[in-house]
N, C-alpha and C positions, 0 to 999 in steps of 0.2 A: 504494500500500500504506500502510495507518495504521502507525503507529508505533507500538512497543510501550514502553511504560516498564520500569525496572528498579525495586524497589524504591528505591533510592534517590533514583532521580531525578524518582520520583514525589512522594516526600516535601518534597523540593528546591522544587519546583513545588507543592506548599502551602505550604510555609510563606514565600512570597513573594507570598500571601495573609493567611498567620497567622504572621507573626517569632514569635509569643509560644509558638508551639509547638516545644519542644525538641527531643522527641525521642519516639519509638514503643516501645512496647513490644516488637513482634513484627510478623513479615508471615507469615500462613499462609492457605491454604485450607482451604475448609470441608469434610469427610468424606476418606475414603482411596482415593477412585477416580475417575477424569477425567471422566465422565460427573457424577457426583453435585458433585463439585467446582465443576464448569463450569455446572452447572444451580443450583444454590448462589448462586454469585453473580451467577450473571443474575437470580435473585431479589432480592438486595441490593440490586444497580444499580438496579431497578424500585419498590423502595421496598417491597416486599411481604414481606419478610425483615429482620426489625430486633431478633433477638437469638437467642442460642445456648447449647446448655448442654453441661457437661462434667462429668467427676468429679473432687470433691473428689481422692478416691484416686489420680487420675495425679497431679494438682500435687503432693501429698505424693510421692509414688515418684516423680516423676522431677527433683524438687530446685527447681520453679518456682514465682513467684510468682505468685498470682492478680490477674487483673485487678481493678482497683480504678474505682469513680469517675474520670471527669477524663483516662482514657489513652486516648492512639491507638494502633491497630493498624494493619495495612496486608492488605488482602485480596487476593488473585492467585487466578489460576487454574491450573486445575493443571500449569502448566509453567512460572510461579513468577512469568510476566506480573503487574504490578500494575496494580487497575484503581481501587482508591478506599481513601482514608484513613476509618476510622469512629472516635466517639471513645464509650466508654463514658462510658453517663447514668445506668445503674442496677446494681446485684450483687444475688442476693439466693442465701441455702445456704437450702435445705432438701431434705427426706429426699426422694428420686426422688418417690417413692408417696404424696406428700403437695403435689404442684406443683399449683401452681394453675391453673386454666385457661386463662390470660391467655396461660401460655407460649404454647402451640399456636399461638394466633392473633397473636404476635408475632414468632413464629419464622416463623410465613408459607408451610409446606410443606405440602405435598398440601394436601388439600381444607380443609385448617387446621382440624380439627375435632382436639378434645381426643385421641380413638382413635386418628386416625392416628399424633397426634405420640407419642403414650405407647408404639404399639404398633413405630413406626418408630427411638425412642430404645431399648424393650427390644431391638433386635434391634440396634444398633447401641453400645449399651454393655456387651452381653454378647461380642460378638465383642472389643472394647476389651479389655475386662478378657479376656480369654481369651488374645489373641493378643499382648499387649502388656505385661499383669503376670501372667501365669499366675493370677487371680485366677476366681471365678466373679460373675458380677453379682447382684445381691441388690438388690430393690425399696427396699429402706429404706436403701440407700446414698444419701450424699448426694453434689448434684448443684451446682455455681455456674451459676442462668440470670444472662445479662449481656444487658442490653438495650441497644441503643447507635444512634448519628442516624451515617447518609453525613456527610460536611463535606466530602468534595471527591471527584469522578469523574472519567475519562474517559470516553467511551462505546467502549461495546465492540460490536465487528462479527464 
């Protein structure tokens, strides 16, 4: 049986690679359901998923800082396994309905074309905003894409 990491102990095991890195922002997984989660970051691990985007409006409402340049995160799956440190390269805010295309194909999901990802983000930040800030989603909300490189894996089985 492989072994699974804890967050921490994953982090431990980079940074006896990288001393110079202190410390992580966060460890979360990608979406709010174990299938989409676990499909998420088998795309990371693969290199075919290298940024994500969120709303401005949760980090104001729920009191958090946005990621910046230069921070590591720690990504799991959805039963809180850790499988790879990423370190944000890029932020950028702009209004939902004004992303540029790049996302699509750096977020790396479905057939990566602009449609899916625009039409796969409206159905996944209206449910956000709905079930999370009683809020309704509106296209010209704004949105942080964060692009960001792997710097360290396991591989997952």
């Amino acid at each position: 049986m492989d072994k699974k990491y804890t967050v921490d102990e994953l982090w431990k095991e980079y940074q006896k690679i990288n001393p110079m890195a202190k410390e992580y922002i966060e460890a979360f997984y990608f979406c709010s359901d174990r299938k989409s989660a676990n499909n998420l970051l088998d795309l990371v691990l693969k290199g075919e998923k290298r940024g994500t985007s969120s709303l401005i409006k949760g980090y104001e409402l729920d009191h958090e800082e946005m990621p910046k340049v230069g921070d590591y995160s720690i990504v799991t799956d959805f039963d809180g396994n850790a499988y790879c440190v990423i370190k944000t390269i890029r932020t950028e805010v702009v209004p939902f309905n004004q992303s540029p295309v790049d996302f699509s194909r750096i977020e790396g999901e479905g057939d990566k074309s602009f449609k899916y990802w625009h039409d796969c983000h409206v159905e996944f930040f209206s449910n956000e905003c709905k079930n999370d800030y009683n809020l309704v989603f509106s296209e010209d909300m704004e949105i942080l894409f964060e692009e960001f490189e792997v710097v360290y894996q396991i591989e997952r089985r």
